[in-house]
C-alpha positions as CSV (number, residue, x, y, z in Angstrom):
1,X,0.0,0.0,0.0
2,X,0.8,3.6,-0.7
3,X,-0.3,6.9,0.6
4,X,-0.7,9.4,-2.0
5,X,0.3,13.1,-1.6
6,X,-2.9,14.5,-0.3
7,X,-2.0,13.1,2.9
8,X,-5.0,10.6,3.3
9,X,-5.9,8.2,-0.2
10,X,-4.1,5.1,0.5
11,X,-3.9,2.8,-2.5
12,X,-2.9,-1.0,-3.2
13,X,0.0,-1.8,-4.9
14,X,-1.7,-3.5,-7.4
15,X,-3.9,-1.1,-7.9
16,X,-7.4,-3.5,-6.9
17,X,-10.3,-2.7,-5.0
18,X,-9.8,-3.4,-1.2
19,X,-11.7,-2.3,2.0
20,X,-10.8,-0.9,5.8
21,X,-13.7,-0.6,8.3
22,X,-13.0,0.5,11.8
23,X,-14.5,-0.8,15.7
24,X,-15.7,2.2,18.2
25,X,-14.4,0.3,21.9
26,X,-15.0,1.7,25.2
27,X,-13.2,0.4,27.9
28,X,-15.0,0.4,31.4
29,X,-14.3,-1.5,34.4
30,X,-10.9,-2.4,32.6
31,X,-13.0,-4.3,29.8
32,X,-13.6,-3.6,26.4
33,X,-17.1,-2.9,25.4
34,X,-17.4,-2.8,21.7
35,X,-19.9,0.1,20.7
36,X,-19.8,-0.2,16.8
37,X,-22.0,-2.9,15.0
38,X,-22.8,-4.6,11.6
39,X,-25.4,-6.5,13.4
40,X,-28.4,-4.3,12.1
41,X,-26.4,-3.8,8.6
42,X,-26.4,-7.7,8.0
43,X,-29.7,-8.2,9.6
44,X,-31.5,-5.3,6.4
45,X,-29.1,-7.4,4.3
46,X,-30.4,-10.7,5.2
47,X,-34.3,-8.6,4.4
48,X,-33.3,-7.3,1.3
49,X,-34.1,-9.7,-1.7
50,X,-32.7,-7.8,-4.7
51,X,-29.3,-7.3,-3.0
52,X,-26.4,-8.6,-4.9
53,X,-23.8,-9.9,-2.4
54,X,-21.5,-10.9,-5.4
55,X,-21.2,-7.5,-6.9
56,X,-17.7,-6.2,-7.4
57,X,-17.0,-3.1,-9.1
58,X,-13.4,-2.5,-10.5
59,X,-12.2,0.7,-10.8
C-alpha cells in the first residue's frame, strides 16, 4: 500500500479494489465494550431480496 500526496488516499500496490472498516471500543471497568456494529447492517441485508452480495466493481 501507498499513501498518495494529499496526505490521506491510501492505494494498493496493485492497484485492486480493497476495504478498511474501523471498531468504536470503550473500555470500562478495565473491559472492552465494543460500541460499533454490523449486526443491524447484516440483519436489512439478510431482508433485502434484490441485494447482490456478489457485486464487485473495479475501478
Amino acid at each position: 500500500m501507498r499513501q498518495l500526496k494529499d496526505g490521506w488516499t491510501i492505494i494498493t500496490n496493485d492497484g485492486e479494489c480493497s476495504a478498511h472498516f474501523e471498531h468504536t471500543v470503550a473500555i470500562d471497568n478495565l473491559k472492552p465494550n465494543i460500541l460499533s456494529s454490523f449486526e443491524l447492517i447484516e440483519a436489512e441485508e439478510l431482508k433485502n431480496e434484490n441485494l447482490n452480495k456478489h457485486l464487485i466493481i473495479k475501478i
